[in-house]
C-alpha positions in Angstrom: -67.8 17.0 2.7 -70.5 17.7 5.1 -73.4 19.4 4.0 -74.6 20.5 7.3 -74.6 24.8 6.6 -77.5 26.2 5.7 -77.9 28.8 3.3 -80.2 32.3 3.8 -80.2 35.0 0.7 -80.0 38.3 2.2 -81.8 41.4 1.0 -78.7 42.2 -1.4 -78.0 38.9 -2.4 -75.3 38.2 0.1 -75.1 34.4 1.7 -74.4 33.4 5.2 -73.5 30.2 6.3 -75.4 29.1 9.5 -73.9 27.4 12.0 -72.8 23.7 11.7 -73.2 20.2 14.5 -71.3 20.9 17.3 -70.6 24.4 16.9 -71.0 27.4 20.1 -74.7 28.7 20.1 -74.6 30.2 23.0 -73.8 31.4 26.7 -72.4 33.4 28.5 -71.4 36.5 26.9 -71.5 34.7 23.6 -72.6 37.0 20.4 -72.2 34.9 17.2 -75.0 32.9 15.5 -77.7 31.2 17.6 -79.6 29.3 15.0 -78.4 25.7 14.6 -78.7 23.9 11.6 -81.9 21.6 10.4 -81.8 18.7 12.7 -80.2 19.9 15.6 -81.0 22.1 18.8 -78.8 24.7 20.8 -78.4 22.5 24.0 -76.7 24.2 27.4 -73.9 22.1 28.9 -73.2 24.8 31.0 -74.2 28.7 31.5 -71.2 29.6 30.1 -71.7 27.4 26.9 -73.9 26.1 24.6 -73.4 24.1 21.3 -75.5 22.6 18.4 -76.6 19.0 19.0 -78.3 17.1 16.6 -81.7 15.7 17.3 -81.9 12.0 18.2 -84.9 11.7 15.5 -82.0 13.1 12.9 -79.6 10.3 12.8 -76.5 10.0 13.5 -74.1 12.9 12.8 -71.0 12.7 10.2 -69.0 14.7 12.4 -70.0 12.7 15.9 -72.6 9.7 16.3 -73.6 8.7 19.9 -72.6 5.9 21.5 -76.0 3.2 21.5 -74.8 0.9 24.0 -74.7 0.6 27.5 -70.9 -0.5 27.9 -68.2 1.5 25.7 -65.1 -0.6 25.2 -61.8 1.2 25.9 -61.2 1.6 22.2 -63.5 4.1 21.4 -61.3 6.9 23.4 -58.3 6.2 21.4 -56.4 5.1 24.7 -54.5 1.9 24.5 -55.3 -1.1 27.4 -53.7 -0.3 30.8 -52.6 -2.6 33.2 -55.1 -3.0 36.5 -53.7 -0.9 39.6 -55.0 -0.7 43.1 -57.0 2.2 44.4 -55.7 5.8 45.3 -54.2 5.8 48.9 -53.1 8.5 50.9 -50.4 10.7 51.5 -48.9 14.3 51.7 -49.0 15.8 47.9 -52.7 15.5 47.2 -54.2 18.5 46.2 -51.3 20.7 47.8 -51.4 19.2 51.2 -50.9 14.9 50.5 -49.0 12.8 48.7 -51.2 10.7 46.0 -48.8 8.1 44.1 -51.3 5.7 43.7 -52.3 4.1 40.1 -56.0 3.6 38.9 -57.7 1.1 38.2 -58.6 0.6 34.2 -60.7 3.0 32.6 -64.5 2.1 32.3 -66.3 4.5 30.0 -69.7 5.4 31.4 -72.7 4.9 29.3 -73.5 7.5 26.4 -76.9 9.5 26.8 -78.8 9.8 23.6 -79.1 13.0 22.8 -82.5 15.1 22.4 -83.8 18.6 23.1 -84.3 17.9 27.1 -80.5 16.8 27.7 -78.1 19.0 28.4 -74.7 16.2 29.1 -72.8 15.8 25.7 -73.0 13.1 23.9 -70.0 10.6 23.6 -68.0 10.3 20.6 -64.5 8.5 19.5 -61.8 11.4 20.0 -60.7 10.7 16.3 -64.1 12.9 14.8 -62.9 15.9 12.8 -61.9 18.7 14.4 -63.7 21.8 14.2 -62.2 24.7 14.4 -59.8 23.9 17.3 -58.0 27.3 18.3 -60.2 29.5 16.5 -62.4 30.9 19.5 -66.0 32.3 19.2 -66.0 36.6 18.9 -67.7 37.9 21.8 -68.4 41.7 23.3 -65.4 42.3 24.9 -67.2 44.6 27.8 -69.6 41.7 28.4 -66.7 40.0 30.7 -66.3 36.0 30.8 -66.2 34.9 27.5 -64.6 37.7 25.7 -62.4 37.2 22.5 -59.6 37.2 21.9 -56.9 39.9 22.9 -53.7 40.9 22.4 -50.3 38.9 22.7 -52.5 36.4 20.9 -54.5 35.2 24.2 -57.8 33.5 23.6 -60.1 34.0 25.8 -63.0 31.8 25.1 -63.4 28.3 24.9 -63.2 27.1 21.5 -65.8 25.1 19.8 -65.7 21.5 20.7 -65.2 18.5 18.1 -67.4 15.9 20.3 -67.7 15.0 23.7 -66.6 11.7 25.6 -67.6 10.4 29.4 -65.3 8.7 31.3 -65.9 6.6 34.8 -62.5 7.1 35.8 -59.5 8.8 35.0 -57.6 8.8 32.1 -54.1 7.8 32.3 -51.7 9.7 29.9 -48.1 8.6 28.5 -46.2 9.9 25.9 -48.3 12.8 23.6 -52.3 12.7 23.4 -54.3 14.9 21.0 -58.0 15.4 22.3 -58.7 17.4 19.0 -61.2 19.7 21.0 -62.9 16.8 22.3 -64.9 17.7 25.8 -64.2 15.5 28.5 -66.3 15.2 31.8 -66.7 12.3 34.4 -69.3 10.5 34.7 -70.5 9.9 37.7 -69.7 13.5 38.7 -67.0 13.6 41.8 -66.5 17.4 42.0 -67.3 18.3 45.8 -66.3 21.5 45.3 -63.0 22.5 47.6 -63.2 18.8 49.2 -59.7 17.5 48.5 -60.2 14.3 47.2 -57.2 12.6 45.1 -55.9 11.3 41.8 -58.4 9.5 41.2 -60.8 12.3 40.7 -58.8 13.9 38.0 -59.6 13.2 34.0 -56.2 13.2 33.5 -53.2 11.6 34.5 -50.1 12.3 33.0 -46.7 10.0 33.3 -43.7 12.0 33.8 -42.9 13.6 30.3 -46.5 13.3 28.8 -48.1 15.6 26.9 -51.7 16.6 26.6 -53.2 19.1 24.1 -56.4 20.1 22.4 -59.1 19.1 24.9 -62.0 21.2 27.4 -62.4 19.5 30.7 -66.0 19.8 31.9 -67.1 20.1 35.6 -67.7 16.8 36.7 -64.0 16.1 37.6 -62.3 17.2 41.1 -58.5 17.0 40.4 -58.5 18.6 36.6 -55.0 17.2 35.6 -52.4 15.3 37.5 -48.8 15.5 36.4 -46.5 12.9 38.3 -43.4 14.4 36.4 -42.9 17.5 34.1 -45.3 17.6 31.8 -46.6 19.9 28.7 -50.1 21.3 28.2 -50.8 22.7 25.4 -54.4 24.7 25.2 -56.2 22.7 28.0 -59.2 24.4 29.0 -61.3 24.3 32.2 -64.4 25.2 31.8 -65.8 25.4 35.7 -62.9 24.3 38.6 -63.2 22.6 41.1 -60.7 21.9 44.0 -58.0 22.8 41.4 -57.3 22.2 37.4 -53.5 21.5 37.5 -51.3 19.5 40.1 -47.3 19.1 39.6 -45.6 17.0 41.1 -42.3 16.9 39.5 -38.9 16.5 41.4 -36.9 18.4 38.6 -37.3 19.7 35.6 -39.5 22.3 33.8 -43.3 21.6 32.6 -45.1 23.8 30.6 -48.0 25.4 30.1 -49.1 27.0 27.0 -52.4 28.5 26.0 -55.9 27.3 27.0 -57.7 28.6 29.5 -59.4 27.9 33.4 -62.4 29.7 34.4 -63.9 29.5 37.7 -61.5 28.4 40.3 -62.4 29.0 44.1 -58.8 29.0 45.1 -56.1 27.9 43.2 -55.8 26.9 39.1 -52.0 25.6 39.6 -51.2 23.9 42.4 -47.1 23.0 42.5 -46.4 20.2 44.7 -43.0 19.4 43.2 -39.8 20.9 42.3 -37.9 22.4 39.5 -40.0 25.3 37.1 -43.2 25.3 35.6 -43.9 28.2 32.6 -47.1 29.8 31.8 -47.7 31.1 29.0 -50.0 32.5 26.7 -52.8 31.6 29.4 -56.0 33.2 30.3 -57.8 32.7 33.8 -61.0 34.5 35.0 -62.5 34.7 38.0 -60.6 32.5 40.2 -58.6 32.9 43.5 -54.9 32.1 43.2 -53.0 31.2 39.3 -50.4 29.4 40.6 -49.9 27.9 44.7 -46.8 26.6 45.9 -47.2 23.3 48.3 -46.7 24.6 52.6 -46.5 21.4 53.8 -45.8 18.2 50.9 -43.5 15.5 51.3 -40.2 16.3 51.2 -41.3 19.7 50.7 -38.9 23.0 49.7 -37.1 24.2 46.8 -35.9 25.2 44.6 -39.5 25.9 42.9 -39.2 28.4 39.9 -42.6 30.2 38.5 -42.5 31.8 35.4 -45.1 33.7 33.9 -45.0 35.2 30.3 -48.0 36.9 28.8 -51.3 35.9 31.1 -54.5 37.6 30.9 -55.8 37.3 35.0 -59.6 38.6 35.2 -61.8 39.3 38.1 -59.4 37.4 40.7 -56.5 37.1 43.3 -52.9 37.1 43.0 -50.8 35.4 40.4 -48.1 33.2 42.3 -48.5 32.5 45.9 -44.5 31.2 47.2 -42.9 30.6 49.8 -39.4 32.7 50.0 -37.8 30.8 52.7 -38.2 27.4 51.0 -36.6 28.8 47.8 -39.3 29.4 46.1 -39.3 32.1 43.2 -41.2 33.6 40.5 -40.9 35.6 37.7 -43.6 37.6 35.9 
């Protein structure tokens, strides 16, 4: 068991436990504990979030050693080998406005930084570290705004503590069920250009129709979030910091689902629906962001039916829930 707390006697006797590797030590509205444990230093990946990272004089971690050299095989993310495809191409369903049915090529893991007290990009680890703490969110002050805990109808409302974090050059292709046990992922290089529609390509995730993807915080770096090229199931997926959008369907039937997690951030949209059929959100919180869910205006084979249904969302500081288009058959149901 790791002996990574550190204990202080109070003034009547009473023991805290500090905080452990890896745990929140700061940002944003964040309240709890700021003093990390011997050997590490509260880093900031983001000003929104900070977490305990241990010193690279320290050693490696038990609960997440960084990755020493320069080319990480595909292994260490857990992912199986997947066959070569060619390059994104174009069309009408990217990003709400073109169609993007094009494969990637194989993932290539981009090389780990060591970390120390001037970095501030997390530190790659194998997604099979133990998990800490992975739905229990950080207790902020409520009136502080982003970051506030949790709520009622059992919303969280901050990101939880992460396990480890893992860079990727490319996208990460998705089939049946994947379990990021609160691993945070980011590309790297960055390819976030803001409200530029790029592609596919630019998501960290790309799910096959009837995937499922739970258990993980996407950082900034991506542009597309998570692709879905059927129905597909997320299960607390957060975002820390959107870019064009977190969350494209493009179904042709069917329901997918989204349950818990989180999005902060988004200039426009969070969901963007580019398919058919329903998607459910539930149990979701979103802050500061310009639409929760877009139908697609001008897709291939665009129109309907599209259902929306939305069951117990906490929206903060931003727009309109569902924006649909009636005379395409588009509903949705709060």
């Amino acid at each position: 068991m790791r002996k990574a707390a550190l204990l202080t006697i109070a003034n009547f006797g009473s023991a805290f436990a500090a905080l452990q590797f890896y745990n929140q030590c700061g940002g944003g509205a964040y309240t709890g504990d700021t003093t990390c444990p011997s050997g590490s230093t509260c880093v900031e990946a983001s000003k929104w979030y900070s977490q305990c990272i241990p010193d690279a004089k320290a050693g490696p971690s038990p609960k997440a050693a960084a990755v020493e050299k320069s080319d990480v095989d595909l292994p260490s993310f857990g992912f199986p080998e997947f066959p070569e495809a060619p390059g994104s191409g174009s069309g009408n369903q990217n990003g709400g406005e073109n169609d993007e049915n094009a494969s990637l090529p194989p993932i290539v893991s981009a090389p780990a930084e060591e970390a120390d007290e001037s970095s501030k990009k997390p530190v790659e680890t194998p997604i099979d570290s133990p998990v800490a703490n992975p739905t229990e969110a950080p207790v902020a002050n409520p009136d502080a705004g982003s970051g506030s805990s949790s709520g009622a109808g059992g919303i969280t409302r901050t990101i939880p503590a992460s396990s480890g974090a893992s860079a990727a050059a490319t996208a990460i292709p998705v089939s049946g069920e994947f379990d990021g046990k609160m691993t945070y992922y980011d590309r790297s290089p960055a390819v976030c250009q803001d409200q530029v529609e790029t592609g596919e390509a630019d998501a960290m995730f790309i799910l096959e129709d009837g995937a499922t993807l739970r258990n993980v915080i996407i950082g900034p770096g991506q542009a597309e979030g998570v692709h879905c090229k059927g129905t597909c199931t997320l299960e607390n997926v957060w975002f820390e910091d959107v870019c064009e959008d977190a969350i494209t369907l493009k179904q042709k039937s069917g329901t997918s689902t989204i349950r818990g997690g989180g999005a902060f951030h988004a200039a426009d949209k969070v969901v963007q629906f580019n398919g058919r059929g329903t998607v459910e959100i539930s149990d979701f919180y979103v802050e500061d962001y310009g639409k929760l869910v877009r139908s697609c205006g001008n897709c291939k084979d665009n129109g309907g039916p599209r259902n929306v249904v939305i069951d117990n969302v906490a929206a903060v500081n931003g727009g309109v829930l569902c924006g649909s288009k009636s005379h395409r058959r588009h509903q949705s149901s709060l």
